[in-house]
PAKOLMI-229526 format. One line per 5 residues: number of its first residue (from 1); for each residue x, y, z of C-alpha. Coordinates in Angstrom, 3 decimals. Last residue first. Layout:
REM residues N
NUM = X:Y:Z  ...
END
This chain:
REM residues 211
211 = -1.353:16.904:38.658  -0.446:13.654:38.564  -1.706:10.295:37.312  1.215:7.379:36.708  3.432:6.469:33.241
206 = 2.394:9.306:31.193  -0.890:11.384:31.959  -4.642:11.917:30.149  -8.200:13.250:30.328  -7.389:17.108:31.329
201 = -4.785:17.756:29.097  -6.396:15.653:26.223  -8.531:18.196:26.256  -12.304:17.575:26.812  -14.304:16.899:24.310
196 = -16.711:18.743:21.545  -17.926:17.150:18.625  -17.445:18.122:14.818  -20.352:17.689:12.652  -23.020:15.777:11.346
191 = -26.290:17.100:10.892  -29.915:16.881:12.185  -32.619:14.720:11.278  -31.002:11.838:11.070  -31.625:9.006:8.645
186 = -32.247:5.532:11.240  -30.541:3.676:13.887  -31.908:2.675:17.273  -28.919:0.662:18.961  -29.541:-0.861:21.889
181 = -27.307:-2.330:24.512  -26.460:-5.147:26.692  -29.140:-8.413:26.313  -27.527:-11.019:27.951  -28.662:-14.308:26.077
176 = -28.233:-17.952:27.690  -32.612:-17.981:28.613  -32.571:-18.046:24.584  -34.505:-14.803:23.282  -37.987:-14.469:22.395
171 = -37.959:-10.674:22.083  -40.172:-9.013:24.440  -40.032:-12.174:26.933  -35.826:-11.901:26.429  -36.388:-8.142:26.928
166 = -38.809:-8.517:30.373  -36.110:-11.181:31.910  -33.244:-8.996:31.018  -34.914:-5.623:33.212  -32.716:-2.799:32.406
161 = -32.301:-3.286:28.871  -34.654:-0.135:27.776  -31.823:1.991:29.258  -28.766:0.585:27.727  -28.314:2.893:24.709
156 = -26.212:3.233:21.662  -26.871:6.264:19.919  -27.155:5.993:15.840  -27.889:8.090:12.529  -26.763:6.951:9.232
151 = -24.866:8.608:6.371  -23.273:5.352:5.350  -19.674:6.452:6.956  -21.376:7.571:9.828  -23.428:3.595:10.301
146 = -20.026:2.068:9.601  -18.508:4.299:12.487  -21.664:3.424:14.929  -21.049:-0.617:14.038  -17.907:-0.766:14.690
141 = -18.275:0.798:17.440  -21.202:-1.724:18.481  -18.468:-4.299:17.457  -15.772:-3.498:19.995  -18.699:-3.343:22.846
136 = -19.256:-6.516:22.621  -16.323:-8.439:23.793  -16.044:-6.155:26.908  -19.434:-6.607:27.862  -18.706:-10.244:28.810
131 = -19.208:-10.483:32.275  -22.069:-8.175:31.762  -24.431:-10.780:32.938  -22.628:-11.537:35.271  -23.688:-8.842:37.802
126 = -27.186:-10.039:37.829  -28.144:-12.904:35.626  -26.664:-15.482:33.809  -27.918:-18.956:31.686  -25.728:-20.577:29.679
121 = -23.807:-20.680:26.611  -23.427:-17.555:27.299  -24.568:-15.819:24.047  -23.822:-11.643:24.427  -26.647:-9.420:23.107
116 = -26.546:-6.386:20.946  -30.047:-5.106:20.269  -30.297:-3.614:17.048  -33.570:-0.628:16.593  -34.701:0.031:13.342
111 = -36.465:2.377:11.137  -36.847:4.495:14.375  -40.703:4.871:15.011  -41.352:2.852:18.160  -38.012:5.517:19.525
106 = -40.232:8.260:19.101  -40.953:9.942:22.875  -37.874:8.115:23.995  -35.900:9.788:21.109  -37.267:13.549:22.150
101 = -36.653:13.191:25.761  -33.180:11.980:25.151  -33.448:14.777:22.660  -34.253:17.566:24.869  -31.737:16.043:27.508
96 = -28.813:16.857:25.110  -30.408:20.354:24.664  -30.945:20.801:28.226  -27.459:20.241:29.014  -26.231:23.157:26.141
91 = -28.593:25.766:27.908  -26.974:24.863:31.228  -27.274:21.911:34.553  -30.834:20.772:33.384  -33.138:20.706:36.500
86 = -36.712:19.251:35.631  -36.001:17.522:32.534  -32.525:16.435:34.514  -34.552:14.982:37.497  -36.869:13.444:35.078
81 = -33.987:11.076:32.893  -33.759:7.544:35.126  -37.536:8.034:35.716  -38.638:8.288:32.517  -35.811:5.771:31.424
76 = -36.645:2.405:32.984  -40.170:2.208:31.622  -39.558:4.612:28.952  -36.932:2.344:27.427  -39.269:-0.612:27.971
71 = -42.215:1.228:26.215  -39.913:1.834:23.314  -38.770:-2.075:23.670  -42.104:-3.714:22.773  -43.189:-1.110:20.418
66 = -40.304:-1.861:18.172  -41.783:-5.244:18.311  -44.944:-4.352:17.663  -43.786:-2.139:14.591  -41.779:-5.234:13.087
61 = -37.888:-3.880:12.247  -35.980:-4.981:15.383  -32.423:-6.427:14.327  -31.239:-8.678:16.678  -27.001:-9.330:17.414
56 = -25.606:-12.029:18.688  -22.212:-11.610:20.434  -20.171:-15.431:21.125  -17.460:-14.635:18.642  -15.246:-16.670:21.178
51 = -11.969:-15.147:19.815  -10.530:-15.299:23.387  -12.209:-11.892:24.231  -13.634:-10.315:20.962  -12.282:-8.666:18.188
46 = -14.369:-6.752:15.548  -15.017:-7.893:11.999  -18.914:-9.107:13.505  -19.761:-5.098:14.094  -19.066:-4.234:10.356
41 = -21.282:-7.356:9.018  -24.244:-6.176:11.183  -23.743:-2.145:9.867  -23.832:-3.927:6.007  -26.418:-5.958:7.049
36 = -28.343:-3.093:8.041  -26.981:-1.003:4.429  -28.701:-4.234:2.194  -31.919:-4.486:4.393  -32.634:-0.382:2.854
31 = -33.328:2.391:5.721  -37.221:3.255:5.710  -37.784:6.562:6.430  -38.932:7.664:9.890  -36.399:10.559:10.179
26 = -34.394:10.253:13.555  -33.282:12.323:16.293  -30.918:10.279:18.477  -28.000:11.289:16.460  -24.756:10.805:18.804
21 = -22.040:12.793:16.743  -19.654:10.844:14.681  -17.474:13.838:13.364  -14.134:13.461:14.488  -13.780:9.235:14.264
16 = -15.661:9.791:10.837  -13.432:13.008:9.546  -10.144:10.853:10.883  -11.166:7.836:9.330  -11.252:9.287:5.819
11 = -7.964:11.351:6.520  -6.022:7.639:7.895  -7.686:6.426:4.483  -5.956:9.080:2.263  -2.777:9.455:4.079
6 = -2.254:5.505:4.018  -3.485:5.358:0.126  -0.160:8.442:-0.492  1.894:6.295:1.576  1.258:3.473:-0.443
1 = 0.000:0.000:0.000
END
């Protein structure tokens, strides 16, 4: 490969790692089967722990379905959210809780909503059931950075996935599935752009933290 190919891809990932904000307002339209499988196939390149390639991933099209986990999300998340509706910290905190607010409020209409789910092998609950996050999480960023590069919208959540035993009823999953975040994914409404962070100043140190 040459340096000039290098430059040119290391630029293209640079504008998606730079500019991936989280779009939780979505247009209703319809995004084509061919550009899911395409965000599915992304997510299963990533490494997991020991190679076990145990993540499953559910892609929740059906309007019943979609119901199913909207009223979950408000279920856990009204309450999680209210003291910030209530009391939001500044003008630019009030936006980012305006559309929390806004995605529970139309999460059933989100063209699609992936659930990322770890396979067991058998069954967990409580604190183990995240045992395994760390082997799914690589392919949900995958998946966000293929869904930027397509022009797609996405926020991973975990607040509809409070409860596992009401999410395997609402989806029919095997009694060995963790279910660990949720993707709704759809045409944003807004635009991408540069995000703000903190400096690396403030978030970083060699060899042991100082001040």
């Amino acid at each position: 490969m040459s340096e000039l190919q290098v430059d040119a891809d290391s630029a293209l990932l640079e504008t998606v790692l730079y500019s991936s904000r989280a779009m939780r307002r979505l247009e209703p339209k319809p995004v084509p089967e061919a550009l899911l499988l395409k965000l599915i196939d992304a997510a299963n390149q990533a490494p997991s722990g020991s190679n076990a390639q145990q993540t499953r991933w559910i892609v929740v099209r059906d309007p019943g379905q979609k119901q199913k986990l909207a009223d979950l999300n408000r279920l856990h998340g009204a309450p999680y959210i209210q003291s910030e509706v209530d009391q939001p910290r500044d003008a630019k905190h009030k936006r980012l809780v305006d559309a929390v607010v806004w995605q529970m409020d139309h999460m059933h209409e989100a063209p699609a909503l992936i659930v990322a789910c770890y396979d067991y092998d058998e069954p967990v609950s409580g604190g183990e059931v995240y045992r395994k996050a760390g082997s799914v999480w690589p392919g949900i960023q995958n998946l966000l950075l293929m869904a930027r590069s397509l022009g797609l919208g996405a926020a991973p959540t975990t607040l509809a996935l409070r409860d596992q035993a009401l999410v395997r009823a609402a989806l029919d999953l095997p009694e060995t599935f963790a279910a660990l975040c949720m993707i709704p994914v759809g045409y944003p409404s807004g635009r991408f752009g540069p995000v703000t962070r903190k400096p690396l100043s403030t978030i970083m140190r060699f060899d042991r933290w100082s001040e």
